[in-house]
C-alpha positions in Angstrom: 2.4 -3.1 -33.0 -1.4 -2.2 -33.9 -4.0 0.0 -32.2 -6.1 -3.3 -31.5 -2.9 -4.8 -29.9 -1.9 -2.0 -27.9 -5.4 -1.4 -27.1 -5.6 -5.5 -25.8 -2.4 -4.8 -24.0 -3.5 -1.9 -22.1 -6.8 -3.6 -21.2 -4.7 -6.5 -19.7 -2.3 -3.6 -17.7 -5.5 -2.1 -16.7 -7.5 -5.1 -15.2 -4.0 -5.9 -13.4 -3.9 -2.9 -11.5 -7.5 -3.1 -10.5 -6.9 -6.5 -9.5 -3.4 -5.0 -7.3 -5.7 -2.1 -5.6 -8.3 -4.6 -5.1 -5.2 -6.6 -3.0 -3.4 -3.9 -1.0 -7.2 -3.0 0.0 -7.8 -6.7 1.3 -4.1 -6.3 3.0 -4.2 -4.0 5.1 -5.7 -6.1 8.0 -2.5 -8.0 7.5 -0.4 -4.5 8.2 -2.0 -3.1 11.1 -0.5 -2.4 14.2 0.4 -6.0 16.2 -1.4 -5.5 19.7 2.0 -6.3 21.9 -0.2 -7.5 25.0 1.1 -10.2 27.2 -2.3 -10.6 29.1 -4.3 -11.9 25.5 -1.5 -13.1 23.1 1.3 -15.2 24.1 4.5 -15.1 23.1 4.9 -17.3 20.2 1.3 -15.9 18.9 2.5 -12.1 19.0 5.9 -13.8 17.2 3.6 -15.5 14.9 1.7 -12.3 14.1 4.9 -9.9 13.8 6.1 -12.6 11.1 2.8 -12.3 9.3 2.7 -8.3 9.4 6.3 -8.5 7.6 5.0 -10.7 5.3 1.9 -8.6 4.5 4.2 -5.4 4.4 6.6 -7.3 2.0 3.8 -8.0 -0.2 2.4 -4.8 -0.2 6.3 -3.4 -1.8 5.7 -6.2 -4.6 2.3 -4.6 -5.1 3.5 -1.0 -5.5 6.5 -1.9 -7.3 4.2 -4.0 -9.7 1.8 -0.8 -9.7 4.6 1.4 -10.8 5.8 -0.5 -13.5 2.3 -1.2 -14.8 2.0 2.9 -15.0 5.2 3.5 -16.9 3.5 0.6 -19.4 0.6 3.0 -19.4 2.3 6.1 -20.0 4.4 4.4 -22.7 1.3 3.1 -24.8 0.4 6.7 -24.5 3.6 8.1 -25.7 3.9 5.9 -28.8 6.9 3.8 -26.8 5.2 0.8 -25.8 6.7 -2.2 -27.1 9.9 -0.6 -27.9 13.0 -1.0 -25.8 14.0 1.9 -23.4 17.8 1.4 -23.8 18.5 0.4 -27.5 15.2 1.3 -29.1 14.6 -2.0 -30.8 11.2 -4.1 -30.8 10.8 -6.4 -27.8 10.0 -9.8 -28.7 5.9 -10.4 -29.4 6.3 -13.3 -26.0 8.3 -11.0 -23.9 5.4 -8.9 -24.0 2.9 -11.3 -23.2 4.6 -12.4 -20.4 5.2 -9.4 -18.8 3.4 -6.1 -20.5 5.7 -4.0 -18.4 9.2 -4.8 -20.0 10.3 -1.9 -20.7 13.6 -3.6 -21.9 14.1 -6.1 -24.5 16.2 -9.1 -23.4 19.5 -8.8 -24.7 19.4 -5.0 -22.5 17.4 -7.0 -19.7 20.0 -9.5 -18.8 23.4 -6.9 -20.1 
C-alpha cells in the first residue's frame, strides 16, 4: 500500500472516530440514571425507560469496542503494519479493507 492510500485510510479511521465521540457524547442522556418514582412514571413507562437505558448502554460497548479497534488501525499505519495480516503476515485483500479499515486479519485467518 502507498502513502496516499494509507494516508486516505487513516483520514477515513479518523473522521469515524470523531463521528463515535460525537455519539457516545449525544448518548449519554440515554444512560443516565432511570428516576424509579412511582408518583411521576408508571410502571410500564419506568419498564419502557430501563429497556431504553440497556439499549443506550449496549450501544455505547459497540462504540468503544469500534473505538478500540479503530486505534489499533491507527497505531498499525504508524508501525508500518497496516494492511498486513496480524496472524499470517500476508496482504489483506484491497475490499476487505474498504469495508472495514480495522481488519486486522485477512479472511482466510478471520473466519479459521
Amino acid at each position: 500500500m502507498n502513502q496516499a492510500e494509507l494516508k486516505e485510510f487513516e483520514t477515513r479511521i479518523r473522521a469515524r472516530l470523531a463521528e463515535l465521540e460525537q455519539n457516545s457524547e449525544a448518548g449519554k442522556q440515554a444512560q443516565s440514571v432511570v428516576e424509579l418514582d412511582q408518583q411521576t412514571v408508571g410502571r410500564l413507562s419506568r419498564m419502557d425507560a430501563l429497556q431504553n437505558q440497556a439499549m443506550a448502554k449496549a450501544q455505547q460497548t459497540r462504540r468503544d469496542l469500534e473505538a478500540r479497534r479503530l486505534n489499533a488501525a491507527l497505531a498499525r499505519i504508524s508501525e508500518g503494519e497496516f494492511g498486513y495480516c496480524e496472524d499470517c503476515g500476508e496482504a489483506i485483500a484491497r475490499g476487505r479493507m474498504e469495508l472495514d479499515p480495522a481488519a486486522g486479519k485477512c479472511v482466510s485467518c478471520a473466519s479459521g
